[in-house]
C-alpha positions in Angstrom: 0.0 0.0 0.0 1.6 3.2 -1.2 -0.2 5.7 0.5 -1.3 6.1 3.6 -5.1 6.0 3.8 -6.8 8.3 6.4 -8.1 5.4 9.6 -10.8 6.2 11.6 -11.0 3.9 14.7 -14.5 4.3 17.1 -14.8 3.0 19.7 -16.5 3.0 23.8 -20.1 3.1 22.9 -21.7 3.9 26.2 -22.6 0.4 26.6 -22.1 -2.8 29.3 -18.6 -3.6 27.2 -16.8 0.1 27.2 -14.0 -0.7 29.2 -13.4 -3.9 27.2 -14.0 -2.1 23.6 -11.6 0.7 24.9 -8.8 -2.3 25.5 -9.2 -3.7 22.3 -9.5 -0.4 20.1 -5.7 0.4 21.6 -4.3 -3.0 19.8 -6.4 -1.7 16.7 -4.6 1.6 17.1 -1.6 0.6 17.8 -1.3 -2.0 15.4 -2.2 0.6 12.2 0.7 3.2 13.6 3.2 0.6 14.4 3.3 -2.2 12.1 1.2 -0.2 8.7 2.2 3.1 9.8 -1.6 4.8 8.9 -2.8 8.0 10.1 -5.3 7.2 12.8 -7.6 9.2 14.0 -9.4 8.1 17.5 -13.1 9.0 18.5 -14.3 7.6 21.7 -18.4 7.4 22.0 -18.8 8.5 25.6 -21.4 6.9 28.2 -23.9 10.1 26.7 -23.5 9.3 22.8 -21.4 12.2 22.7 -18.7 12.1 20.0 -14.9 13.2 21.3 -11.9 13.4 19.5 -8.8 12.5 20.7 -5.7 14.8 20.0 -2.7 12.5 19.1 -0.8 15.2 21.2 -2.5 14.9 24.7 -4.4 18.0 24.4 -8.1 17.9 25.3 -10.8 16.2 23.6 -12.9 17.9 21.4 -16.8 17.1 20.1 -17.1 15.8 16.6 -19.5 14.5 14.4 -19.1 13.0 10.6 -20.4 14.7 7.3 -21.2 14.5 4.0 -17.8 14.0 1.8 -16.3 11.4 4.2 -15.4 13.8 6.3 -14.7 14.2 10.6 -15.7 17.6 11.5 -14.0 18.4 15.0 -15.1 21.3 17.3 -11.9 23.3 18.0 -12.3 27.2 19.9 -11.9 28.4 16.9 -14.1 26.8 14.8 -14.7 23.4 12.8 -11.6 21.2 11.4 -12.5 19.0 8.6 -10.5 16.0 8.6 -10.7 13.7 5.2 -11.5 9.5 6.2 -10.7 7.3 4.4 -11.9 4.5 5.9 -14.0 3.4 9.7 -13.3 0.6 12.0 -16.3 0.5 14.6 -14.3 -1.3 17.4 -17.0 -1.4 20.0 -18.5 -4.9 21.6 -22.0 -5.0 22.0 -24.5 -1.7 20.8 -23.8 0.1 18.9 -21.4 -1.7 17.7 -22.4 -5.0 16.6 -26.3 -4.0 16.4 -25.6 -2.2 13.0 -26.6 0.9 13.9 -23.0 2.7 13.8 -22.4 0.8 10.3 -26.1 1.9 9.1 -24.5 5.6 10.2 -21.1 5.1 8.6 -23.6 3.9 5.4 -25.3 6.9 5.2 -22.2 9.0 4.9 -20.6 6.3 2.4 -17.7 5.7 4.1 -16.4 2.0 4.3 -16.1 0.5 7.4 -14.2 -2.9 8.6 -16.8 -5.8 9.8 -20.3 -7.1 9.4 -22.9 -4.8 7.4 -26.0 -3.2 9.3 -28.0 -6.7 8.8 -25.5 -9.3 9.4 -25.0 -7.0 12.6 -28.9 -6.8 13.5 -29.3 -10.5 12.8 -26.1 -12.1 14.4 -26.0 -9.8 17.9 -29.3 -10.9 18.4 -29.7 -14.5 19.9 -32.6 -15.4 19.2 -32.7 -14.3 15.2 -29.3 -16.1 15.1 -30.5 -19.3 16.2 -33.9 -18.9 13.4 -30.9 -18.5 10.9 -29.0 -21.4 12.3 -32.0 -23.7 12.2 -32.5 -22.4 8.7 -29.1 -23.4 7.4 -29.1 -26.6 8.7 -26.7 -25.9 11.5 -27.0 -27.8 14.7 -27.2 -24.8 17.5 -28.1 -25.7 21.1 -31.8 -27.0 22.0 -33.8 -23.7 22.6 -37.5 -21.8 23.2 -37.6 -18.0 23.1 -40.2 -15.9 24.5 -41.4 -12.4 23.9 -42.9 -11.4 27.0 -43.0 -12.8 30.8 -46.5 -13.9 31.2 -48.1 -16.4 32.5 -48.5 -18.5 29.2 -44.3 -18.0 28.2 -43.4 -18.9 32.1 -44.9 -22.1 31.3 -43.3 -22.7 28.1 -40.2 -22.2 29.7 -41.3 -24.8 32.4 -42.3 -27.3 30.4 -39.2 -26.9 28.3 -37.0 -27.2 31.2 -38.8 -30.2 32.7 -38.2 -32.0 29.8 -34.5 -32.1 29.4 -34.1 -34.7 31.8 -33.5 -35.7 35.0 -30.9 -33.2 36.1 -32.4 -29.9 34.1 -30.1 -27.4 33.6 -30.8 -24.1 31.7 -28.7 -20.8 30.6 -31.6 -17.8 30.4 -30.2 -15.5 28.1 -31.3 -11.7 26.9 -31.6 -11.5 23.9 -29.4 -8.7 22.6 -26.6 -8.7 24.7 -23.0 -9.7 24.8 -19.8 -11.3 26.9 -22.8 -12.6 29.3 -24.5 -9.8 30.6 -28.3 -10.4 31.0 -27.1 -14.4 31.1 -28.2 -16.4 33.9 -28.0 -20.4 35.0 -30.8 -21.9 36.5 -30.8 -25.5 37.7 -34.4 -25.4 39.1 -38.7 -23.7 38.4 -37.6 -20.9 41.1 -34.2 -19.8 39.4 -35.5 -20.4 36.2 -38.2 -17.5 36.8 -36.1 -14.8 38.7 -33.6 -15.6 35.7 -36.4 -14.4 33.2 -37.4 -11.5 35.2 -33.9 -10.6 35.3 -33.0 -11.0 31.7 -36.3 -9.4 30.6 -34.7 -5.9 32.1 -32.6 -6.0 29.4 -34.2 -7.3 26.0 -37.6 -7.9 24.7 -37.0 -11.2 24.0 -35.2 -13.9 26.2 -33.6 -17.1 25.3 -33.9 -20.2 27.5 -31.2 -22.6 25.8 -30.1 -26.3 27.8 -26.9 -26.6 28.9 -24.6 -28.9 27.4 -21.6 -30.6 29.5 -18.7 -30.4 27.0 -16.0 -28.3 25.8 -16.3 -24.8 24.5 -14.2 -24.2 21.5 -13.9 -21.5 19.0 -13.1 -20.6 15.8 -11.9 -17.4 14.0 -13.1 -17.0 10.2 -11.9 -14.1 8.6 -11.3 -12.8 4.8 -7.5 -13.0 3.4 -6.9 -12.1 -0.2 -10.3 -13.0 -1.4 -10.9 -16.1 0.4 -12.4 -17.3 3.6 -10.0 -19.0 5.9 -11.0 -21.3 9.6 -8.7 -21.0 12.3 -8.6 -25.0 13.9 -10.4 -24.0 16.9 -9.0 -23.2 20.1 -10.6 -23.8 23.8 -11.9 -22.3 26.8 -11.3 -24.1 29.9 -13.6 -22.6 32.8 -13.1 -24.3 36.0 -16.9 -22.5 37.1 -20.4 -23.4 36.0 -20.5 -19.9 33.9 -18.0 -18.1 31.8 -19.3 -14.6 33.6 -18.4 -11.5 32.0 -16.0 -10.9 34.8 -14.4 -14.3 34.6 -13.7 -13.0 31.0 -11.9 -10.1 31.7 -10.8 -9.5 35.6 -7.4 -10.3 36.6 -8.0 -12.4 38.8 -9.9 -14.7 36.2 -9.0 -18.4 36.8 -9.9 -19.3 33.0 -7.9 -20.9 30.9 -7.7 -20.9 26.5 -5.7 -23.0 24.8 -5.0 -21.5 21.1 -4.9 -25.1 19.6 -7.0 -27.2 21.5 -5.9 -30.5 21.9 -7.0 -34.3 21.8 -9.5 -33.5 18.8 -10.3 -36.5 16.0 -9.4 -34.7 12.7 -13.2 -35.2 11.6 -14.4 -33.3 14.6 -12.0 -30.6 13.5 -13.6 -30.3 9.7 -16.7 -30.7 10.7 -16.3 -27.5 13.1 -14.5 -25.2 10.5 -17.1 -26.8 7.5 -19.7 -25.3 9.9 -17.8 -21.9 10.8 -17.8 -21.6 7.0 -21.1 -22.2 6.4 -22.4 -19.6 9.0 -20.1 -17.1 8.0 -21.3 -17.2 3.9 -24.4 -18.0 5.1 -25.3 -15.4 7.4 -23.5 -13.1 4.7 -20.9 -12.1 7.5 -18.1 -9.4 6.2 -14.5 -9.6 7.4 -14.2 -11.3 10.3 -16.1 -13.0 12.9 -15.5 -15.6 16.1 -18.1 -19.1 16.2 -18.4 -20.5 19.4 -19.3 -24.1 19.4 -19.7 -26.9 22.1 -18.6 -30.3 22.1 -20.4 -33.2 23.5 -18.9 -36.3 25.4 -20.6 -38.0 22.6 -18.8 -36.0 19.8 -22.0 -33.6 18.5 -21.1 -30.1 17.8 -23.7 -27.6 18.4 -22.8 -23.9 17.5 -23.8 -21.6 20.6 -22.7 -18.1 19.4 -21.8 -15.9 16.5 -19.6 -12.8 17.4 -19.6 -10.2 14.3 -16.5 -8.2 16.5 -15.1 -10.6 18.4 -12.7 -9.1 21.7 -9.6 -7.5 20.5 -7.7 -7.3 23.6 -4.3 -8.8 24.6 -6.1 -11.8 25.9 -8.5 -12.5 23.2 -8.6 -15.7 21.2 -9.1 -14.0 17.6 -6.1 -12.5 17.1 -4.5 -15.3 18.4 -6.1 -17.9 16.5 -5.9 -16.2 13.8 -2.1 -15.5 13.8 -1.8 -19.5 14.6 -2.7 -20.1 10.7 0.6 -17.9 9.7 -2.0 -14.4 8.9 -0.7 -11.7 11.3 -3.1 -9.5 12.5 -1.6 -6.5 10.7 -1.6 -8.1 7.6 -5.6 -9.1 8.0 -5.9 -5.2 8.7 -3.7 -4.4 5.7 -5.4 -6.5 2.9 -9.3 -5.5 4.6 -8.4 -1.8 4.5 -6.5 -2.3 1.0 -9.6 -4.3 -0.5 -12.3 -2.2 1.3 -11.1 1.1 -0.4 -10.7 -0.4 -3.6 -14.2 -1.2 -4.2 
């Protein structure tokens, strides 16, 4: 790449994963300065919406907004600044990140952007449209019911479901449209099952009662590389707890463990998993990059659980990692998206 395109990185959002999106966007950043040497300009989406710039030279930060003619408009004390983009990276988890509504926004200005368009976002960040789609496709997701509102007629549903798993009944109740766990809850019996509804109802409209499977949790990264789609061999969470919590994700003190390569897996279960992550990924029409979660059964079955249109960034997060494991450094995967993206 000859010249140096004009980067915009967003990132914060206001939402339950700031901090985390904040972590990740300085490996974004850092990566285009130091190994692509791009000029990067940094926005951070406060807790209000509000849009600030950041000055590259400490000083303070400064409200923007974007505008016609792919262009950042920053408020200085003496009036606007135009700054030319040339191209967006929305690094924030959860809304409005992967919701599509910051891509719908980057859209209407016609400035490209790195990642899922505004409906693989809509569709994939919520769990229970992703699961419709998975179904659709053909590809075995974990045994679900959704419900749209906590009445008396759903509670039930959600009863009878959970009774019939079996004799030890063990349910995950999910929010819908949320990420890294929040609004996620275990319930093992009728009276946890029920505050975990009314607790996961604060967050979406719909809620997501999935059984709980006893196996490994392994991943996958699929991203686009010089016109092709490449599968990562998936790599493994080991969580000695019940729940992978969203602070057992990302404290300090977490006593998880991943494993880049996971190990001990029959080279059929292996194919199987990436001829799945493939499928999701073209079939869901997913851009760029994106982290499939599966399970693995004592018995061998592979069930997908999640799909993560912007998977975690940070210096503990399996993409990257994976990723690199196939020989594709990060900074070339930026290099070639950002490279393709602006030659469209």
């Amino acid at each position: 790449m000859t010249n140096r395109p004009s980067i915009l990185v967003v990132y914060g959002g206001g939402g339950t994963e700031h901090e985390v999106s904040m972590i990740s966007a300085r490996y974004i950043i850092d990566t285009l300065r130091k190994d692509l040497s791009m000029n990067v300009s940094e926005v951070l989406i406060d807790h209000k919406g509000v849009w600030n710039y950041k000055n590259i030279d400490g000083g303070p930060e400064l409200p923007c907004f974007l505008k016609p003619g792919k262009l950042l408009s920053i408020q200085t004390k003496d009036g606007a600044k135009d700054i030319p983009i040339d191209l967006a990276i929305p690094c924030i988890h959860g809304p409005p990140g992967e919701t599509g509504d910051i891509q719908s926004h980057f859209s209407m200005y016609q400035l490209p952007y790195l990642g899922a368009t505004p409906e693989a976002s809509i569709i994939c960040f919520n769990k229970v449209s992703t699961k419709l789609w998975l179904n659709a496709l053909n590809i075995p997701n974990t045994p679900f019911v959704f419900l749209d509102s906590m009445n008396e007629k759903n509670l039930q549903l959600a009863n009878t479901f959970f009774q019939q798993i079996g004799k030890r009944p063990e349910v995950f109740v999910k929010a819908s449209s949320q990420g890294s766990s929040v609004g996620c809850y275990p319930a093992t019996d009728l009276v946890e099952l029920k505050t975990a509804l009314t607790s996961a109802f604060e967050y979406s409209p719909y809620v997501l009662v999935e059984k709980r499977l006893y196996g490994r949790e392994l991943e996958i990264s699929v991203f686009e590389y010089q016109g092709k789609v490449h599968t990562s061999y998936p790599g493994e969470i080991v969580c000695p707890g019940k729940f992978y919590s969203y602070d057992e994700k990302y404290s300090s003190n977490s006593t998880t463990s991943t494993a880049i390569r996971a190990s001990n897996l029959p080279d059929t279960v292996v194919e199987e998993m990436q001829t799945l992550a493939r499928k999701a990924f073209l079939g869901l029409k997913i851009r760029h990059l994106s982290r499939i979660d599966f399970f693995l059964t004592d018995r061998q079955e592979i069930f997908v659980n999640e799909i993560n249109t912007f998977p975690g960034l940070t210096p503990i997060s399996m993409f990257p990692k994976m990723m690199e494991a196939t020989g594709i450094t990060f900074a070339a995967f930026l290099k070639d998206t950002i490279q393709r993206s602006l030659n469209r």
